[in-house]
C-alpha positions as CSV (number, residue, x, y, z in Angstrom):
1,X,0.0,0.0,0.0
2,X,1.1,3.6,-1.0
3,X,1.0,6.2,1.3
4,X,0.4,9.8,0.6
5,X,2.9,12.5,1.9
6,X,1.2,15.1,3.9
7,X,1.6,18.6,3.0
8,X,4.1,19.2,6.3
9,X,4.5,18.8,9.7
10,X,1.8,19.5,12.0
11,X,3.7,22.5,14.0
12,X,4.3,24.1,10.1
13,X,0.5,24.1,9.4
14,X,-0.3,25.5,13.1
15,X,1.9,28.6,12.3
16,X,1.0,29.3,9.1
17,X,-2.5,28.8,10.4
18,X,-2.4,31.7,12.7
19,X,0.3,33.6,11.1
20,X,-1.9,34.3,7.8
21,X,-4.4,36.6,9.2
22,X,-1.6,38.2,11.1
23,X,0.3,39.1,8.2
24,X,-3.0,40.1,6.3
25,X,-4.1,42.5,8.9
26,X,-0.2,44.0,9.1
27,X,-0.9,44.7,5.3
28,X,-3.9,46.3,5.6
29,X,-2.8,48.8,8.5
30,X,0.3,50.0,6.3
31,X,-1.9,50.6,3.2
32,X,-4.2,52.6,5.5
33,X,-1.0,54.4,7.1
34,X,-0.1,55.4,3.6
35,X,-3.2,56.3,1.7
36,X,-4.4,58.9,4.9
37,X,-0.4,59.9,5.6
38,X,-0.8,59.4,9.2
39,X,2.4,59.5,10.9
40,X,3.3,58.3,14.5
41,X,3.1,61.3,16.8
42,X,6.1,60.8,18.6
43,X,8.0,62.1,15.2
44,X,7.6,66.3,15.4
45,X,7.7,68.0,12.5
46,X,10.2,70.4,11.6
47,X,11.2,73.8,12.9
48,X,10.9,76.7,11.5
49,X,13.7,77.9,8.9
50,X,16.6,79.8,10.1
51,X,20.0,80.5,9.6
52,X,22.4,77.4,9.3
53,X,26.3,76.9,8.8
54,X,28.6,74.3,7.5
55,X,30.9,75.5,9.7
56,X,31.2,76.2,13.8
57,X,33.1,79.4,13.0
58,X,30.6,80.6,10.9
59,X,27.9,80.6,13.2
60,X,29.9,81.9,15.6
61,X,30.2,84.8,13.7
62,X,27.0,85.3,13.6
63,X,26.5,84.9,17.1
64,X,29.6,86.4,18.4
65,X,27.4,86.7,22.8
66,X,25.5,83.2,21.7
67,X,27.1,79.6,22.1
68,X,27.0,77.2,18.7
69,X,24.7,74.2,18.9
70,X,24.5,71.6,16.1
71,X,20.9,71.2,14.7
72,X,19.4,68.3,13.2
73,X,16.4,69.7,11.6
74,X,14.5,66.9,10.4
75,X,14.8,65.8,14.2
76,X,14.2,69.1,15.6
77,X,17.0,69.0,18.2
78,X,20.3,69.9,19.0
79,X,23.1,68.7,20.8
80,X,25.6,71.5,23.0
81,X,29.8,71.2,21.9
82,X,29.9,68.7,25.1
83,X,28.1,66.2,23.8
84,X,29.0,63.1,21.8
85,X,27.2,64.1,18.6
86,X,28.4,67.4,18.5
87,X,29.1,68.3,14.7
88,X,29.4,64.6,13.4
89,X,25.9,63.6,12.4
90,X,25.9,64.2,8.1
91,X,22.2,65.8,8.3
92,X,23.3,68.8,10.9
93,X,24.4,72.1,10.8
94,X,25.8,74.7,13.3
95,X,23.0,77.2,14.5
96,X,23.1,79.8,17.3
97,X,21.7,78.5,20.8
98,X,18.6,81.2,20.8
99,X,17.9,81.3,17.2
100,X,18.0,77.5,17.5
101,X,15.0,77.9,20.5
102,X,13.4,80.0,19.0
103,X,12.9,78.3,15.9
104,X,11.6,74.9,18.3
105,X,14.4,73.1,18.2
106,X,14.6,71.8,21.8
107,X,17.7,69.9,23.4
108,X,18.4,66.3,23.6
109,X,17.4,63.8,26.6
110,X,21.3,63.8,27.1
111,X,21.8,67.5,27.5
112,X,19.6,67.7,30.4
């Protein structure tokens, strides 16, 4: 007598089983994400336009009484020259400390 191979081990089926409607459901919440353009709230969105340098100097110039920050402006933060990512991220610039505030930049969870 011939058996018949079975389509896969039991513990396979079970997890395809309740994975399916898991991974339809995922699907359906992204397209809904991207046809209303909902975004998580914990991303803000970006300051307010001022003046930015490519280099410290530069915006010290500007500033001659004000300290230098470096901005990330899609983040809107900035980090003081003590702090690890001071001047090394590639999507920063150097901004004056109060022009940087005012804008609403505000400082990073390390800087306080």
């Amino acid at each position: 007598m011939l058996r018949t191979p079975r389509c896969g081990h039991p513990r396979r089926r079970r997890i395809a089983w309740i994975s399916s409607p898991l991974v339809i459901l995922l699907s359906v919440i992204l397209a809904a994400y991207s046809i209303t353009g909902t975004h998580s709230a914990a991303v803000t969105p970006p300051p307010a336009e001022v003046a930015h340098f490519q280099f410290e100097q530069q915006a010290q110039q500007h500033c001659p009484e004000d300290s230098v920050v470096w901005a990330i402006a899609h983040l809107g933060i900035y980090n003081s020259s003590v702090e690890r990512w001071y001047g090394q991220t590639t999507d920063g610039a150097f901004m004056c400390l109060h022009d940087a505030e005012n804008a609403g930049y505000r400082a990073t969870r390390s800087a306080k």
